[in-house]
C-alpha positions in Angstrom: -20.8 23.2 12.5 -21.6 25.3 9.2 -24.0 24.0 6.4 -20.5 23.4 4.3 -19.0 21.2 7.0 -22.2 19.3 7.5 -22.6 18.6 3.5 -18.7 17.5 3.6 -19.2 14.8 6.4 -22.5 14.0 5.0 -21.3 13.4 1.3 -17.5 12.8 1.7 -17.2 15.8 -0.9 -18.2 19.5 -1.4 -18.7 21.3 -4.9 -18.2 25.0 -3.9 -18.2 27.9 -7.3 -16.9 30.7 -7.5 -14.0 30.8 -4.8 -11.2 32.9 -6.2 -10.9 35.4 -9.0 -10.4 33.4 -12.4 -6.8 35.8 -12.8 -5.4 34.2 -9.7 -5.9 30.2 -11.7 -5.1 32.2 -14.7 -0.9 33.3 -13.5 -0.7 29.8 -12.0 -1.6 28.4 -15.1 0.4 30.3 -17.4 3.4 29.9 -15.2 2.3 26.0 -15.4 2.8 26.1 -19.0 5.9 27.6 -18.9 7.4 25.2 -16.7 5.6 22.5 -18.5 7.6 23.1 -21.4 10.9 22.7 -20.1 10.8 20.4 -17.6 12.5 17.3 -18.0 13.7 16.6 -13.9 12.3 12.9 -13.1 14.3 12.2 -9.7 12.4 12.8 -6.5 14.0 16.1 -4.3 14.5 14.9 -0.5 14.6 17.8 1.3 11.8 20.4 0.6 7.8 19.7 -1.2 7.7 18.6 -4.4 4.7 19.7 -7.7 4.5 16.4 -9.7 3.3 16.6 -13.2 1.6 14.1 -14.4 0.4 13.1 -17.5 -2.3 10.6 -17.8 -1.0 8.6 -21.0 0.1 5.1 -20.0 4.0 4.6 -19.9 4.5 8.4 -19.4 7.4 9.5 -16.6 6.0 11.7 -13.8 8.2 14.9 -14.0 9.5 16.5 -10.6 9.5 20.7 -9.9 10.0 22.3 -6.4 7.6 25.4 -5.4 10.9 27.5 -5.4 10.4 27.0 -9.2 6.9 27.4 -9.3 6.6 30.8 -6.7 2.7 31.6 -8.0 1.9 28.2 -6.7 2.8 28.5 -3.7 2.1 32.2 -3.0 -1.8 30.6 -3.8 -1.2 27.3 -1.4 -0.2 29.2 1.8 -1.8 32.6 1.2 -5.4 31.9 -0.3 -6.3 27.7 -0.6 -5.0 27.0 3.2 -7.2 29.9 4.8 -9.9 29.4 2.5 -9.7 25.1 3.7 -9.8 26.1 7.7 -12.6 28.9 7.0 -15.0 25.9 5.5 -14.1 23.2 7.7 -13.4 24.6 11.1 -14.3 21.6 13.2 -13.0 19.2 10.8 -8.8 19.9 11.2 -6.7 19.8 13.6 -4.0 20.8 10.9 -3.4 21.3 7.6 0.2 19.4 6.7 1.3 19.2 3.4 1.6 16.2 1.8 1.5 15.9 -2.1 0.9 18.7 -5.0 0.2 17.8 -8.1 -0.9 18.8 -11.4 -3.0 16.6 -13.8 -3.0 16.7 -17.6 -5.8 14.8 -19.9 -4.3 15.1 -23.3 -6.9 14.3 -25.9 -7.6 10.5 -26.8 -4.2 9.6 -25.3 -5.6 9.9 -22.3 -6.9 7.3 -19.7 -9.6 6.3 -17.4 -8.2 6.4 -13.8 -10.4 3.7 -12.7 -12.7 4.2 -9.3 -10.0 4.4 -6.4 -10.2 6.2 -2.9 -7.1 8.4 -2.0 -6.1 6.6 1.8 -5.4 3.1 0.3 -2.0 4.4 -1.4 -0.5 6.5 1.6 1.0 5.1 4.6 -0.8 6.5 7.3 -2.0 6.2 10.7 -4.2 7.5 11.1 -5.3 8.0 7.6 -6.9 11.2 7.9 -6.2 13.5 4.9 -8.0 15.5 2.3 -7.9 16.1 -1.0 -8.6 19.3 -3.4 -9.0 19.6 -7.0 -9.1 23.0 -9.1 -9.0 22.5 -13.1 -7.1 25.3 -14.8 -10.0 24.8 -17.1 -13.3 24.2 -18.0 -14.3 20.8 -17.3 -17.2 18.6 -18.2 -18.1 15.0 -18.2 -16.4 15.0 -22.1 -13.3 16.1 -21.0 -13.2 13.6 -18.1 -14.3 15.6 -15.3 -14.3 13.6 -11.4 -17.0 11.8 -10.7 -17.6 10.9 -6.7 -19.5 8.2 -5.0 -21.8 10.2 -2.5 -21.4 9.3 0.8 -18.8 6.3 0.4 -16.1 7.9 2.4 -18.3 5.7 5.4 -17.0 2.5 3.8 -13.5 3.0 5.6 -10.5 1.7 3.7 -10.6 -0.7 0.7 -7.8 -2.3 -1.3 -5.3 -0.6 -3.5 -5.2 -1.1 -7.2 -3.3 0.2 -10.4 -5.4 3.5 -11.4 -5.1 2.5 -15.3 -5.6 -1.3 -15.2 -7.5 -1.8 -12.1 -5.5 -5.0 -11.2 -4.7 -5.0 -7.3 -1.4 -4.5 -6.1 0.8 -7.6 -4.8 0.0 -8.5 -1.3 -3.1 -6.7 -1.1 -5.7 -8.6 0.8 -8.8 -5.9 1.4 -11.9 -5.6 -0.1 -12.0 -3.7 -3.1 -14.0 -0.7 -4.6 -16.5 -2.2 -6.5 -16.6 -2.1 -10.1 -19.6 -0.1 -10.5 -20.8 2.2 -7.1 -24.1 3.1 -8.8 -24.9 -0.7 -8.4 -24.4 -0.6 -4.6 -26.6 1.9 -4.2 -24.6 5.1 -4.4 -25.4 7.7 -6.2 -22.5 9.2 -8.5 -22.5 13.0 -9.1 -19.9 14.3 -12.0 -18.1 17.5 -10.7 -18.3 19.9 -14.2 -16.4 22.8 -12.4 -14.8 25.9 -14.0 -10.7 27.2 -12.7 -12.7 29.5 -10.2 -14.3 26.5 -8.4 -12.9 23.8 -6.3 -14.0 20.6 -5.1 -12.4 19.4 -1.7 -12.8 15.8 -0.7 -12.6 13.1 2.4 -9.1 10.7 1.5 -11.7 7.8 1.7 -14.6 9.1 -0.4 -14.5 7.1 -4.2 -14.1 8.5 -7.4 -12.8 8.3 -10.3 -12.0 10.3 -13.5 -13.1 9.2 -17.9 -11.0 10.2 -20.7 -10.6 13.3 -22.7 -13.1 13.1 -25.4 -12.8 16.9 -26.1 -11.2 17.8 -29.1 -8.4 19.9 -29.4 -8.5 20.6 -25.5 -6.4 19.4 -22.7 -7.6 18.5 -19.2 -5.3 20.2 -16.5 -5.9 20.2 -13.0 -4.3 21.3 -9.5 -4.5 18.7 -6.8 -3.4 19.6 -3.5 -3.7 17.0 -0.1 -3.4 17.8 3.0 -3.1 15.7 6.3 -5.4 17.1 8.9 -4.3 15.2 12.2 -1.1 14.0 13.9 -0.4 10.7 11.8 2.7 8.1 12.0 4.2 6.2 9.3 2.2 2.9 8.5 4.0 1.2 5.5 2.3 -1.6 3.2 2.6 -2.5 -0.1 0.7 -1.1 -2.9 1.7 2.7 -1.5 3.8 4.3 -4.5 3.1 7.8 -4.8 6.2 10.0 -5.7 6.4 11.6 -2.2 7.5 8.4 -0.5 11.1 8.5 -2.1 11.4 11.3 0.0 11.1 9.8 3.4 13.4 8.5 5.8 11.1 7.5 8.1 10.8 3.8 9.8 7.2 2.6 10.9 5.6 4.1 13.6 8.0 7.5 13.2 5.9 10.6 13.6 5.2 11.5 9.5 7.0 14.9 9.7 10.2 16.2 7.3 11.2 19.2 5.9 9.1 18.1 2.6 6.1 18.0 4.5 5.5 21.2 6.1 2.5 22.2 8.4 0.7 25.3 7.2 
């Protein structure tokens, strides 16, 4: 096992600079804000993966394009951030299967906490093994409301589900829930200030959370990208309401597999 892989099942999360050239972030990004501009497509697409956009500001729509629009995207997800994943952690996937591509916008003061949360409690799973990585198309600080992870808490297991914005639980959800404030159970909590060149890759049950945009005049904007990394059926429950279950036609205990969710 490499020093990488060791820090990741150690920490629940790796920090790694300087991965790709800033001009490969830098076409993805302007094609982002091309699309950005013109997209207005809410309904969910059944039958191939989905980019959401979403833009932290309570009340706003999440806004649905396909990678056929978006052809830099994908170029980068099978040709550079999938070999770059299994040349890090080797020992720790058995595969890398798509399963949800978004991209993340902080507007300026309209924008809102996304209170602490771990990634597993909100995807029906089982198992629930999946991870997670985050690339900012800019740079990001603790200001601009950069990630901040509770080291090491991905050894919790699963907690409850709650809304990201208000923190109240979701009906029907009976598990324990992430506490209020990690730093107070002991763990420490390290802010991710990253530049579009970095990336930070973590475990679906490691904490965190992300502030507001206190930055002036500057948007937040953000590529996240998860991946399931083992064999996994569908495991249903309420409180699981991320865009790419409107694509399924699965019942529970059906292998999770579909044209939307592509192994790569």
């Amino acid at each position: 096992m490499n020093t990488i892989e060791k820090d990741f099942e150690k920490d629940g999360v790796i920090l790694l600079k300087d991965v790709w050239k800033k001009s490969e972030m830098e076409s993805i990004r302007k094609e982002y804000e091309f699309l950005d501009k013109n997209l207005k497509r809410k309904e969910i697409i059944k039958d191939e993966p989905i980019i959401v956009f979403w833009k932290h500001v309570v009340g706003e729509q999440k806004r649905i394009c396909t990678f056929g629009e978006f052809p830099t995207l994908w170029n980068f997800v099978t040709n550079t951030l999938t070999p770059k994943i299994r040349e890090i952690l080797p020992n720790k996937i058995e595969k890398l299967q798509l399963l949800e591509t978004i991209i993340f916008n902080k507007p300026f003061e309209k924008s809102n906490t996304l209170h602490w949360h771990q990634d597993v409690a909100y995807f029906p799973l089982k198992p629930n093994n999946q991870i997670a990585v985050w690339i900012p198309f800019d740079q990001v600080d603790k200001k601009s409301g950069a990630l901040n992870y509770a080291i090491g808490s991905h050894k919790e297991g699963i907690k409850g589900s709650t809304d990201l914005h208000t923190r109240k639980p979701f009906d029907n959800e009976n598990r324990d829930l992430i506490p209020t404030d990690p730093e107070q159970e002991g763990y420490k909590v390290q802010c991710m200030e990253m530049g579009p060149t970095d990336m930070v890759c973590h475990n679906g049950y490691t904490w965190h959370y992300s502030g507001p945009n206190k930055k002036k005049g500057y948007e937040r904007r953000g590529l996240s990208v998860r991946f399931i990394i083992q064999d996994a059926k569908f495991d249903p429950r309420p409180g699981q309401g991320a865009a790419f279950t409107k694509q399924l036609d699965l019942k529970a205990g059906d292998n999770f597999e579909g044209k939307p969710f592509p192994s790569l």
